[in-house]
KOLMAR-334111 format. One record per atom (N, C-alpha, C): atom name; x, y, z. Coordinates in pm, 1 decimal. Example, Ala and Ser with C-alpha at 12.3 -4.5 7.8 and 13.67 -1.06 7.14 Angstrom:
+------+----------+----------+----------+
| name |       px |       py |       pz |
+------+----------+----------+----------+
|    N |   1319.0 |   -569.0 |    780.0 |
|   CA |   1230.0 |   -450.0 |    780.0 |
|    C |   1320.0 |   -330.0 |    780.0 |
|    N |   1285.0 |   -225.0 |    708.0 |
|   CA |   1367.0 |   -106.0 |    714.0 |
|    C |   1290.0 |      3.0 |    787.0 |
+------+----------+----------+----------+
This chain:
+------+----------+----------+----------+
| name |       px |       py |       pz |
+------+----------+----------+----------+
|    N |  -2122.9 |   -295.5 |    436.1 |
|   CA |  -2081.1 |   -250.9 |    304.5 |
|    C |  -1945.7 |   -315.2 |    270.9 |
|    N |  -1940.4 |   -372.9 |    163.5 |
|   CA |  -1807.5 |   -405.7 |     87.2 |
|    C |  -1685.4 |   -283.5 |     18.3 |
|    N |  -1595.6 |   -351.8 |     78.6 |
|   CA |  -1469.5 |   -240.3 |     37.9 |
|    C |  -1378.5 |   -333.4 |     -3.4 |
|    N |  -1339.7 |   -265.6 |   -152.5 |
|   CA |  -1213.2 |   -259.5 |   -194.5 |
|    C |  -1079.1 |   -164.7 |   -171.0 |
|    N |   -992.6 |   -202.0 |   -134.8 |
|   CA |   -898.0 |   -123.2 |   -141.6 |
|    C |   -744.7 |   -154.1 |   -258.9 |
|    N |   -705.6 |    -32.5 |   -265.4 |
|   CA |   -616.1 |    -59.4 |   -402.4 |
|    C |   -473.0 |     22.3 |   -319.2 |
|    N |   -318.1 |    -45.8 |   -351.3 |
|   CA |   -208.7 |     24.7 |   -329.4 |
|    C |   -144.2 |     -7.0 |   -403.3 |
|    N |    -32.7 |     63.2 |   -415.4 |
|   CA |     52.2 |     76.1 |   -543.6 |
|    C |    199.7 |     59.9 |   -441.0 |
|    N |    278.5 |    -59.1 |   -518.0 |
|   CA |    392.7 |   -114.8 |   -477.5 |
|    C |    491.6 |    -53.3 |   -581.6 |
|    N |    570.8 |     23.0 |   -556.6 |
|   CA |    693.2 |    125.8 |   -620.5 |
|    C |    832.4 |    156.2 |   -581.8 |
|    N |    868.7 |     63.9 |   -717.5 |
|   CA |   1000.2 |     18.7 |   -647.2 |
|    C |   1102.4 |     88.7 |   -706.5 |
|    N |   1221.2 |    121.0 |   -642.0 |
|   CA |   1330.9 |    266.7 |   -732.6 |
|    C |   1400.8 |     96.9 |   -786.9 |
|    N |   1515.9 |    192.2 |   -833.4 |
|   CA |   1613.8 |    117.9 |   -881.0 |
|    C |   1683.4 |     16.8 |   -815.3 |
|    N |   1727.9 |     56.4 |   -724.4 |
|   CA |   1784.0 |    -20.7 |   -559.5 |
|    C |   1699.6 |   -115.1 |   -510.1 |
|    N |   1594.4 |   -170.8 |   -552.3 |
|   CA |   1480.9 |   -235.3 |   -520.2 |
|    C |   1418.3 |   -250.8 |   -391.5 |
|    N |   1411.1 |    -96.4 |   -310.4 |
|   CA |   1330.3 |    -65.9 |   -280.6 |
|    C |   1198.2 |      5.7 |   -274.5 |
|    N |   1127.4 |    -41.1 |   -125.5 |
|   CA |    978.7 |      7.0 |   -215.0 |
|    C |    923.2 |    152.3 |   -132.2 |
|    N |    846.2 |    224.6 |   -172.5 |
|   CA |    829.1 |    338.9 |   -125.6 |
|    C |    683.5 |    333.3 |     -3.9 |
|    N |    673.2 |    380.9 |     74.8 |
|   CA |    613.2 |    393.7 |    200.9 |
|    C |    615.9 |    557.9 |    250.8 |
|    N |    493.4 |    573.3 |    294.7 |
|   CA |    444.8 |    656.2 |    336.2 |
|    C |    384.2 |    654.9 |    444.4 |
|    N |    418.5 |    786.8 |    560.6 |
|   CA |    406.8 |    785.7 |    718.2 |
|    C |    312.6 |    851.9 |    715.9 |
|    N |    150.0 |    782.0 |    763.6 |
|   CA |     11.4 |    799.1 |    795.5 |
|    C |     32.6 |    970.8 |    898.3 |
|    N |    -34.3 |   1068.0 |    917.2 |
|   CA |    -43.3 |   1194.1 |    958.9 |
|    C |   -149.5 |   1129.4 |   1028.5 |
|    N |   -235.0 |   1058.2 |   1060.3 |
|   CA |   -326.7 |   1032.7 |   1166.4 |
|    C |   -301.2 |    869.4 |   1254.1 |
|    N |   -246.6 |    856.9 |   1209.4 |
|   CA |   -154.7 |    712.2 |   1296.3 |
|    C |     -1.4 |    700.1 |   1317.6 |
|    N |     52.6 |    638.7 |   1370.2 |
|   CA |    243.6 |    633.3 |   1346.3 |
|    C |    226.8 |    488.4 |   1278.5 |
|    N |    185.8 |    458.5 |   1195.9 |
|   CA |    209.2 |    371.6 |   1061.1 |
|    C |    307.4 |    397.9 |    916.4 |
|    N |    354.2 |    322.0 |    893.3 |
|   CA |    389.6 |    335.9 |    770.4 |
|    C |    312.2 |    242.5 |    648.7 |
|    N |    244.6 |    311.9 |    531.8 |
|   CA |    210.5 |    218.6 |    453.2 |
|    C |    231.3 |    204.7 |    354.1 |
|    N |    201.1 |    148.1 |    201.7 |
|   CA |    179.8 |    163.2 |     97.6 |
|    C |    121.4 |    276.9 |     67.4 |
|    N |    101.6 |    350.3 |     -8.3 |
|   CA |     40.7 |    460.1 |   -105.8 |
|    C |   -116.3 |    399.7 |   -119.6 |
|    N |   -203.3 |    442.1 |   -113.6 |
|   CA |   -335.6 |    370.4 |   -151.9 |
|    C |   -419.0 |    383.5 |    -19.5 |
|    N |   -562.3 |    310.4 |    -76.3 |
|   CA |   -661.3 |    338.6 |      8.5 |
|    C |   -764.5 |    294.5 |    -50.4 |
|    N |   -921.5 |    365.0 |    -65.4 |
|   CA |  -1024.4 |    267.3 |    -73.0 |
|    C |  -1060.3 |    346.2 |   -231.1 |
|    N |  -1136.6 |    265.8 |   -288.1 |
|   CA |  -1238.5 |    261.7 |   -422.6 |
|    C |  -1321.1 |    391.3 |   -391.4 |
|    N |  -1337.8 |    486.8 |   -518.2 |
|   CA |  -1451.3 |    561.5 |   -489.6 |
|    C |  -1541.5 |    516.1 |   -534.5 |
|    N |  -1641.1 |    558.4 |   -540.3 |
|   CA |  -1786.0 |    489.5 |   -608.1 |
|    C |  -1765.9 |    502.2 |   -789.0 |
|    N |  -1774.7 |    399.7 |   -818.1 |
|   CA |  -1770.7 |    391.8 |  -1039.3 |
|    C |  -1632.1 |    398.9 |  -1072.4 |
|    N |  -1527.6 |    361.3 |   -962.1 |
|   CA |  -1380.8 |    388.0 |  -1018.7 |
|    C |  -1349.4 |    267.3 |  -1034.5 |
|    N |  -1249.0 |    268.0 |  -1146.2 |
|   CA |  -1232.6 |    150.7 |  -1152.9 |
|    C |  -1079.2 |    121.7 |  -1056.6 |
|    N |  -1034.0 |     -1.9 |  -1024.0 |
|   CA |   -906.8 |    -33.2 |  -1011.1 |
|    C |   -756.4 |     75.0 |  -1015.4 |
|    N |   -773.9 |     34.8 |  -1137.4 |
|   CA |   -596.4 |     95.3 |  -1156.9 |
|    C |   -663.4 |    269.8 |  -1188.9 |
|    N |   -746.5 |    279.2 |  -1184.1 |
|   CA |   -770.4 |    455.6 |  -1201.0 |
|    C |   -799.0 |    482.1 |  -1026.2 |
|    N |   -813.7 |    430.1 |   -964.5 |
|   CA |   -840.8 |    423.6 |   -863.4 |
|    C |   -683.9 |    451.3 |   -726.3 |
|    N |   -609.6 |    338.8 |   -770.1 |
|   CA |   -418.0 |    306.5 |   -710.7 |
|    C |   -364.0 |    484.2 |   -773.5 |
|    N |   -418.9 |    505.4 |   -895.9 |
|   CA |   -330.1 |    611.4 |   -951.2 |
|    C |   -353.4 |    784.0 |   -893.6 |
|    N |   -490.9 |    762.1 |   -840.2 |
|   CA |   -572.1 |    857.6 |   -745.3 |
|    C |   -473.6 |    899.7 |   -615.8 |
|    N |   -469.6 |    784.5 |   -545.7 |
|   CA |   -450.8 |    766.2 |   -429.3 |
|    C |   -282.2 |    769.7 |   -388.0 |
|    N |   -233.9 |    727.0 |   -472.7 |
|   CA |   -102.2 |    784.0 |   -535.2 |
|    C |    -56.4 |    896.7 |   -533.7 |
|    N |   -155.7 |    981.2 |   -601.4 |
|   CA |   -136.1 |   1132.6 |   -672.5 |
|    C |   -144.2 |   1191.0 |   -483.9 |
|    N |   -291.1 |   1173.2 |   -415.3 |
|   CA |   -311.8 |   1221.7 |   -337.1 |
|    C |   -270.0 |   1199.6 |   -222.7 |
|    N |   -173.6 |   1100.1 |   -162.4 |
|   CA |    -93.8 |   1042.8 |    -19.4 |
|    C |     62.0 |   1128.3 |   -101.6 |
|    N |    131.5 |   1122.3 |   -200.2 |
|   CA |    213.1 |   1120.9 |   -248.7 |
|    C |    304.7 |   1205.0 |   -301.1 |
|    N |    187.4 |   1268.8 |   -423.9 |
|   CA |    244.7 |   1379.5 |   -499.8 |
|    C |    258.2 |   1343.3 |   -631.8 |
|    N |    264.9 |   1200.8 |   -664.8 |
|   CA |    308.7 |   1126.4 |   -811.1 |
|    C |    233.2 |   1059.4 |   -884.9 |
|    N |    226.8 |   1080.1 |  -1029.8 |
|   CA |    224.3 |   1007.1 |  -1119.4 |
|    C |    234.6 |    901.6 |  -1129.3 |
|    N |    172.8 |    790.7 |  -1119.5 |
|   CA |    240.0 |    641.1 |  -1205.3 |
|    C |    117.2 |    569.8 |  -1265.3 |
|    N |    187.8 |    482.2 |  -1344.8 |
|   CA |    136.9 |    386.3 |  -1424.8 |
|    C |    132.6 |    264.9 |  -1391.0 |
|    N |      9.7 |    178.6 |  -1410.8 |
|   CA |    -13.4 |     21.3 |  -1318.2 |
|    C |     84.7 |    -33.1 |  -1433.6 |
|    N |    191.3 |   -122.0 |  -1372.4 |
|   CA |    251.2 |   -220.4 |  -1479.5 |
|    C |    211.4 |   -334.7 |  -1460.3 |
|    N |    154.9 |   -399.2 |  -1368.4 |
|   CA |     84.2 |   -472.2 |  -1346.3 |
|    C |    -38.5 |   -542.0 |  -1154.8 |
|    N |    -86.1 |   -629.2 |  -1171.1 |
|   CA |   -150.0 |   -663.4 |  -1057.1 |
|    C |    -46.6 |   -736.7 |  -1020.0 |
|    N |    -27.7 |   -743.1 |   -855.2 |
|   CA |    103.4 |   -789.9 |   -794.7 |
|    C |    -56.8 |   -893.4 |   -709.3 |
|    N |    -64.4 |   -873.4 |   -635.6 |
|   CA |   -171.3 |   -962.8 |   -556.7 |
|    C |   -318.1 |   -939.8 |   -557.9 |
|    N |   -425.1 |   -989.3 |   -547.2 |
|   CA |   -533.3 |  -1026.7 |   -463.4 |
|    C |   -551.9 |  -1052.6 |   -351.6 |
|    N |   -608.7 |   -950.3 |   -250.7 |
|   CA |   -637.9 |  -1041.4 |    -85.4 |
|    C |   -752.0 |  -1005.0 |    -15.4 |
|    N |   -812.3 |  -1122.7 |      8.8 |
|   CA |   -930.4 |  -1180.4 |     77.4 |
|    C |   -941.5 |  -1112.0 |    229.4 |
|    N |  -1020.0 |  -1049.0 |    285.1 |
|   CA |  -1026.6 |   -972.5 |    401.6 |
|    C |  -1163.8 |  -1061.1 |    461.8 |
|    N |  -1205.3 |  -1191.1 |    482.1 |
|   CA |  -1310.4 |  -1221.1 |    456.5 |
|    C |  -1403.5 |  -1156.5 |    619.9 |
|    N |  -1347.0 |  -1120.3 |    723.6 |
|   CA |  -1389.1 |  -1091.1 |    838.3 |
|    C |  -1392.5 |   -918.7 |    827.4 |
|    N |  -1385.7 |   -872.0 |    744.7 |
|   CA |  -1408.3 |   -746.4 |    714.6 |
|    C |  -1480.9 |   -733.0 |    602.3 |
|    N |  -1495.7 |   -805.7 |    513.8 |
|   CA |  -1584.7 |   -774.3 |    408.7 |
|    C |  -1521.0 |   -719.8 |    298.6 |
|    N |  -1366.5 |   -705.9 |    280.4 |
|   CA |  -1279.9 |   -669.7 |    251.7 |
|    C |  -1212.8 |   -720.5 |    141.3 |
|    N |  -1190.9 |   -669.7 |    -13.5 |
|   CA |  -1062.8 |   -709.3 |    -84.0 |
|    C |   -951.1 |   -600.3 |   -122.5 |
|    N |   -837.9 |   -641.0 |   -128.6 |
|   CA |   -733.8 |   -529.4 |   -150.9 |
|    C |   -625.9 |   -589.5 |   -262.3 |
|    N |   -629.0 |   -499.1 |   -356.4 |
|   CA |   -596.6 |   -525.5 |   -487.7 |
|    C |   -444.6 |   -438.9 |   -449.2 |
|    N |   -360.4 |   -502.5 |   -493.8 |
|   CA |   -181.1 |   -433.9 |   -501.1 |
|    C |   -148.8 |   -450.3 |   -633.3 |
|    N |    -80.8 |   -296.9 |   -685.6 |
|   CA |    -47.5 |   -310.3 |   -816.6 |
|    C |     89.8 |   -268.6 |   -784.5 |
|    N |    218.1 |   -279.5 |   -890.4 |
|   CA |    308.1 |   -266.0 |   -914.9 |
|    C |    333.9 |   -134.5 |  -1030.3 |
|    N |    372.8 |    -24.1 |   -964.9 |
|   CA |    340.9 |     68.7 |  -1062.5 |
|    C |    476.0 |    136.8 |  -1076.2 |
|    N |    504.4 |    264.6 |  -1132.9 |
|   CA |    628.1 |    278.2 |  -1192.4 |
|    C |    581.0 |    425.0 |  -1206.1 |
|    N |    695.1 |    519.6 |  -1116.7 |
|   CA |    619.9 |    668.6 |  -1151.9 |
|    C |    683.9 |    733.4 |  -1309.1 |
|    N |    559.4 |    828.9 |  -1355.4 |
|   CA |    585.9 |    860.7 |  -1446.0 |
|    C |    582.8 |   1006.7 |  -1426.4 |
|    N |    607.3 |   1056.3 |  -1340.0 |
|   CA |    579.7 |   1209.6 |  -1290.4 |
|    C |    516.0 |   1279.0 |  -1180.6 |
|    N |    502.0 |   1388.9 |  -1154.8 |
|   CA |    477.2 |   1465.6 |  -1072.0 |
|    C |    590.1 |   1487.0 |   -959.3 |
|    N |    576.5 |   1513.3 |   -831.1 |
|   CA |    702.8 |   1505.8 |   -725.7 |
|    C |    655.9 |   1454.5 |   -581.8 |
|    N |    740.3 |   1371.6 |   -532.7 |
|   CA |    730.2 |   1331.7 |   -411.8 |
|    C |    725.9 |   1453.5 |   -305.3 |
|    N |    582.7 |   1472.9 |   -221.8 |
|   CA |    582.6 |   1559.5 |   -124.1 |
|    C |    501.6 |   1495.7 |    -34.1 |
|    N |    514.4 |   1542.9 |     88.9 |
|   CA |    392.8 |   1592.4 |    226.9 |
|    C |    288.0 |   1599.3 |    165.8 |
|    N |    148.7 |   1519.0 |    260.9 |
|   CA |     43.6 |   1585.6 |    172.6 |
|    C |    -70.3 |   1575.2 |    273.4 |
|    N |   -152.4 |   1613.4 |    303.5 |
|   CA |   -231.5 |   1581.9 |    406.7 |
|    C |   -324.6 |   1469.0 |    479.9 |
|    N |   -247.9 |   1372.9 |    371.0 |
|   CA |   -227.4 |   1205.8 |    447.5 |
|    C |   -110.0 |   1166.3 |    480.3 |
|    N |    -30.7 |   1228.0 |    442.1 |
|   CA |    156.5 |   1147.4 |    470.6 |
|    C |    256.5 |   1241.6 |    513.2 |
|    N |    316.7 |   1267.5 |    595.4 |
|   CA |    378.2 |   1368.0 |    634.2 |
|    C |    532.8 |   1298.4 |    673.7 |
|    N |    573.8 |   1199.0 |    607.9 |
|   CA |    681.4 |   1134.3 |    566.1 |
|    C |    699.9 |   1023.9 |    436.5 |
|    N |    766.1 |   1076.4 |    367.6 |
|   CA |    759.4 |    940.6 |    220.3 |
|    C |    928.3 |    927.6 |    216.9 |
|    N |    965.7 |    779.6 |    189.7 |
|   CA |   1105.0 |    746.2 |    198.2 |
|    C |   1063.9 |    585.6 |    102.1 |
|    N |   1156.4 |    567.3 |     70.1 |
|   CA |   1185.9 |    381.5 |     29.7 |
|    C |   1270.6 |    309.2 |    159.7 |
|    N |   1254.2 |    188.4 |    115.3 |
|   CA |   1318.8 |    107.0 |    251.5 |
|    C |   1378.7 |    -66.4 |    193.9 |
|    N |   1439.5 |    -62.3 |    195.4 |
|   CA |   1464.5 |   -147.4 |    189.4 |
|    C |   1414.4 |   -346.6 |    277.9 |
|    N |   1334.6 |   -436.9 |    193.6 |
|   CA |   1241.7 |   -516.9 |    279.9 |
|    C |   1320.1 |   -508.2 |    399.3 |
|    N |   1437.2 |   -575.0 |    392.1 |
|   CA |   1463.1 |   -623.9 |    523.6 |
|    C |   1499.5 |   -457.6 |    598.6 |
|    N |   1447.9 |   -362.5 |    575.9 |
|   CA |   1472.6 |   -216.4 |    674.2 |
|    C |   1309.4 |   -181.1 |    691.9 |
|    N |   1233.3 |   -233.3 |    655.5 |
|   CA |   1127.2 |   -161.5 |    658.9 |
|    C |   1059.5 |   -182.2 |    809.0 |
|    N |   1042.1 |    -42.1 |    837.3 |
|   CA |    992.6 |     -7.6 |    990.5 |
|    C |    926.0 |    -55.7 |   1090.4 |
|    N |    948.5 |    -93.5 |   1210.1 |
|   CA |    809.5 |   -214.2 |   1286.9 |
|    C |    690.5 |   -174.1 |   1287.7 |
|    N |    658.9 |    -22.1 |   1239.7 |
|   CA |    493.5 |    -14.3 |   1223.0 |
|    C |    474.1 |      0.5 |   1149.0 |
|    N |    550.8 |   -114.2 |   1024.1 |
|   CA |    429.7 |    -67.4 |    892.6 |
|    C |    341.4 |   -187.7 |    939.1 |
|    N |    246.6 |   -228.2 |    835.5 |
|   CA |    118.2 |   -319.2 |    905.6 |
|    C |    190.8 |   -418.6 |    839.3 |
|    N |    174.5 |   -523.6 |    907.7 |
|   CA |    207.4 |   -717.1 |    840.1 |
|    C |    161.8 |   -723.0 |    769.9 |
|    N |     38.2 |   -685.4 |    693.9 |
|   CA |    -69.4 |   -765.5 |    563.0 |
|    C |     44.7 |   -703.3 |    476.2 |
|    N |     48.7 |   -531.5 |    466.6 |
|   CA |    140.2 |   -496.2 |    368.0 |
|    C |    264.0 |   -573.6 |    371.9 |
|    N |    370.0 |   -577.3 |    448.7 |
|   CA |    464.6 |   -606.6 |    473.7 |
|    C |    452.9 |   -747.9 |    392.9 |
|    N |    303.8 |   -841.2 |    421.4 |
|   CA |    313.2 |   -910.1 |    326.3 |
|    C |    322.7 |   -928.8 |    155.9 |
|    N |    222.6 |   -830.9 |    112.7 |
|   CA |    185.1 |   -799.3 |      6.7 |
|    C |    316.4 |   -735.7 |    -62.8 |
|    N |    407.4 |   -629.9 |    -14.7 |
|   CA |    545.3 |   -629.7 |    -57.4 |
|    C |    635.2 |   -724.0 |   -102.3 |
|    N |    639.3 |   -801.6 |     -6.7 |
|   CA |    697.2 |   -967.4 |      9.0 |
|    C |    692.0 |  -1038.8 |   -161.1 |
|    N |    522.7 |  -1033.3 |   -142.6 |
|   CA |    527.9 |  -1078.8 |   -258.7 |
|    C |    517.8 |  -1046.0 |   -386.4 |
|    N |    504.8 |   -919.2 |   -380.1 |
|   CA |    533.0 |   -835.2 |   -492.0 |
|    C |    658.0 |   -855.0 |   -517.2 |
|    N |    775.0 |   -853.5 |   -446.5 |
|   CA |    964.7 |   -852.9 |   -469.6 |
|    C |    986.3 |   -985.0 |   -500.5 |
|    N |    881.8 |  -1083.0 |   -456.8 |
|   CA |    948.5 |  -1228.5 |   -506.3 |
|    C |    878.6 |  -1303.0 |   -589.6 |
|    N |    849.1 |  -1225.0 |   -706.5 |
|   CA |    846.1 |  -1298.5 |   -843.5 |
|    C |    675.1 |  -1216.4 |   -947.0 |
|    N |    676.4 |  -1270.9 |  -1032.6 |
|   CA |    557.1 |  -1150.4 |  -1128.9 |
|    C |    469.8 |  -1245.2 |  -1132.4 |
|    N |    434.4 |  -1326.8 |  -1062.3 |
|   CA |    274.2 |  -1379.3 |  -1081.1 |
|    C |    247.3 |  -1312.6 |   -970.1 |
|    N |     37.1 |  -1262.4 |  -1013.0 |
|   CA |    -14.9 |  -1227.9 |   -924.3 |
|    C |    -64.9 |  -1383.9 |   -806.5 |
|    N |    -46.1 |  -1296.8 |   -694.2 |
|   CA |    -43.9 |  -1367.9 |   -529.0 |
|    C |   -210.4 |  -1324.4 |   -518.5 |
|    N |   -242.0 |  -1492.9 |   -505.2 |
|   CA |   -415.2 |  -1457.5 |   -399.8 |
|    C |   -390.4 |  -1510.3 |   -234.6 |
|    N |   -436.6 |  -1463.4 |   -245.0 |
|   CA |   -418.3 |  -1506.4 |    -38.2 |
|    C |   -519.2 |  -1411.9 |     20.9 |
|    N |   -535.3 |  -1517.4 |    135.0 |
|   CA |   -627.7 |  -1427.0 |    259.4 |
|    C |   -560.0 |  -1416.6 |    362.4 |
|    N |   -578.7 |  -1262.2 |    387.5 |
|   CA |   -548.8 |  -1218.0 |    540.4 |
|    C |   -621.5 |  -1221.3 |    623.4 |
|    N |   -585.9 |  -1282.6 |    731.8 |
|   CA |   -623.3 |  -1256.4 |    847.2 |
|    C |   -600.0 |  -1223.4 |    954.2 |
|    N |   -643.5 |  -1164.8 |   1084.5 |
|   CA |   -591.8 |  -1104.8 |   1178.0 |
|    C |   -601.8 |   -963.2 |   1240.6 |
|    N |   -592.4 |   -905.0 |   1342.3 |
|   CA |   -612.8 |   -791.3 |   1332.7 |
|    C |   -589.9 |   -659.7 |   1202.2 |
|    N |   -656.1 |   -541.5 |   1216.6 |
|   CA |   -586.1 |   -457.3 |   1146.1 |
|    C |   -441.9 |   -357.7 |   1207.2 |
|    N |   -379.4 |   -296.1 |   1117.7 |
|   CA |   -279.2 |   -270.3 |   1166.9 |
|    C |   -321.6 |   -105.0 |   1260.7 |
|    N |   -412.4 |    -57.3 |   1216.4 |
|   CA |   -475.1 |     14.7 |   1365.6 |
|    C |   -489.2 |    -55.3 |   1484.9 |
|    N |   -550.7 |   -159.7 |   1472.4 |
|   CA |   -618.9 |   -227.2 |   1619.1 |
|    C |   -476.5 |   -269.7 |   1638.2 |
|    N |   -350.7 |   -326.2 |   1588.4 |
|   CA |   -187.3 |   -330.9 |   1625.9 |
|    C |   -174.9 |   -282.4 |   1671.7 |
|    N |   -136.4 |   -153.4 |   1657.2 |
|   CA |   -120.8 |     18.4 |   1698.4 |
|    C |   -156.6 |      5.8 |   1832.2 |
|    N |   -303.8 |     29.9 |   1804.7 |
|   CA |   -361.2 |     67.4 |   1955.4 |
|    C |   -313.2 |    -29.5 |   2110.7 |
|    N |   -300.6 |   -152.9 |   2050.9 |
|   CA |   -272.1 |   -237.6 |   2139.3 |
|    C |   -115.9 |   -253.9 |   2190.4 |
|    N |    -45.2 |   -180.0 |   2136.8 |
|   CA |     69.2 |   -167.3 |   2194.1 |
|    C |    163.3 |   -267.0 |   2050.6 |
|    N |    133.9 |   -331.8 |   1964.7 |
|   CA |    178.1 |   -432.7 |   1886.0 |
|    C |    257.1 |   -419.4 |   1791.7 |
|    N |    255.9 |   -240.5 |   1762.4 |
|   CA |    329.2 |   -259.1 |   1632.5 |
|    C |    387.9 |   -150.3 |   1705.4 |
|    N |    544.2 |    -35.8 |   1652.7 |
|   CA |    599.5 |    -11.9 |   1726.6 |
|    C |    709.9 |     95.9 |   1615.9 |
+------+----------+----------+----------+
């Protein structure tokens, strides 16, 4: 089966970006996760948002495209901008903070870490393929930290 996945890159003023600490892994990630069935995209980032998060936001735009081709995999990153609700705990994230790139934690996953990257350095959308483990199979292997 084919999966899309959608995250939302949210950046304060200080231009950092916000991350959220996985409750079933010691990861840190983006906000986001997978497509439900008939959703579209950016109704989709704004879901997943609400529900890792606590917040509101609005897609301001597509930051990247990326190719998962050994997973069957694409993951859409938007650049979004909250427009409400409140940052809490939620029964996917049981830590939310911003970080600054060069502070951001050794277990968030590299693909993100990429996809941030290029979200902060400049407004065309980025296509690229990832490859490589996932940042679970990192995890498990002792890799990320």
């Amino acid at each position: 089966m084919f999966k899309i996945g959608v995250f939302a890159i949210i950046i304060d003023d200080d231009g950092r970006v916000l991350l959220c600490h996985r409750r079933d892994y010691d990861l840190w990630n983006l906000p986001g996760g997978s497509l439900d069935k008939g959703e579209v995209p950016w109704d989709g980032v704004r879901r997943e948002v609400m529900e890792e998060v606590g917040l509101h936001v609005d897609v301001e735009r597509l930051s990247g495209v990326y190719a998962k081709p050994d997973k069957d995999e694409i993951v859409l990153s938007f650049v979004c901008k909250i427009v409400g609700g409140k940052m809490k705990a939620t029964d996917e994230a049981d830590r939310i903070e911003y970080f600054a790139l060069e502070n951001i934690p050794s277990n968030t996953s590299p693909k993100q870490v990429e996809r941030i990257s290029d979200a902060l350095n400049g407004n065309q959308c980025i296509t690229r393929v990832q490859k490589g483990p996932s940042s679970i199979d990192l995890l498990k292997e002792g890799k990320l930290k």
